[in-house]
C-alpha positions in Angstrom: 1.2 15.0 -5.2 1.5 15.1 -9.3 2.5 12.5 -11.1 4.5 12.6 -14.3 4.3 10.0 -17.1 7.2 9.6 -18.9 5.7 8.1 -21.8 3.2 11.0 -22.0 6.8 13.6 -22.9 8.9 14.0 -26.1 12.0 11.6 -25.9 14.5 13.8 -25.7 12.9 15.3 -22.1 12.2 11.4 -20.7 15.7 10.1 -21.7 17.3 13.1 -19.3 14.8 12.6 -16.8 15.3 9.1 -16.5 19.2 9.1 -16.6 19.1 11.5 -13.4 20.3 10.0 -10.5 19.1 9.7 -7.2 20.2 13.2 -5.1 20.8 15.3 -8.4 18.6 18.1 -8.3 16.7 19.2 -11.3 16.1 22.9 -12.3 13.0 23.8 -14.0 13.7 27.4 -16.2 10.8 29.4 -18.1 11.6 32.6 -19.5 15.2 32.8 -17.6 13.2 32.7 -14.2 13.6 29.5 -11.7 10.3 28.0 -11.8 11.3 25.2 -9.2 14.4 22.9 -8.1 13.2 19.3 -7.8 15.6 16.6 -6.3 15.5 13.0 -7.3 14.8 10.9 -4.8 16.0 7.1 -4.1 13.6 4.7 -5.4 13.4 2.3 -2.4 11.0 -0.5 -2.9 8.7 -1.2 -0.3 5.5 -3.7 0.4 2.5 -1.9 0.6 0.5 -2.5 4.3 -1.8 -5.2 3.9 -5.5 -3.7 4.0 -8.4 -5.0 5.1 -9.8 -5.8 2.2 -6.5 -8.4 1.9 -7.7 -10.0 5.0 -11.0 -10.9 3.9 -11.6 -14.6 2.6 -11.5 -14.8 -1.6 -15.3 -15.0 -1.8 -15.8 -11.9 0.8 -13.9 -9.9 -2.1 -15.1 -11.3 -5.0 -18.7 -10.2 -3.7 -17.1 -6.9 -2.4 -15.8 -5.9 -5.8 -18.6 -7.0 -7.7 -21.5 -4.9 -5.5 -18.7 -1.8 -6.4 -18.6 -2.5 -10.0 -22.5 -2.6 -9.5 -22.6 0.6 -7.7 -20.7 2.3 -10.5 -22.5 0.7 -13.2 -26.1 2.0 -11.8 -24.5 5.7 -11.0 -22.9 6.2 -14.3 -26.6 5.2 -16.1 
């Protein structure tokens, strides 16, 4: 999936994305050809499944993302 920031585009192109409403379809045009037809999609809000990292007591993940941020410090020098 691609993911489009609309902070990274001018403000003419994030305004009109961002005033689209869920169902509209969006056309995308280069050179007179269809490039591709996106439809907007409802933005449901949803909890994200608890993981089982989220199940582990608060010093289990302390020590669990400090040995990561260890493993990338050593692979990175």
């Amino acid at each position: 999936m691609s993911q489009l920031d609309l902070d990274d585009l001018p403000p003419r192109v994030a305004a009109a994305l961002s005033k689209l409403e869920p169902g509209e379809e969006l056309v995308l045009v280069r050179g007179g050809l269809v490039i591709a037809r996106l439809t907007v999609a409802d933005t449901a809000v949803t909890e994200p499944a608890p993981s089982d990292f989220d199940q582990l007591p608060e010093e289990e993940r302390v020590s669990e993302i400090l040995s990561q941020f260890n493993a990338m410090i050593h692979d990175e020098f």
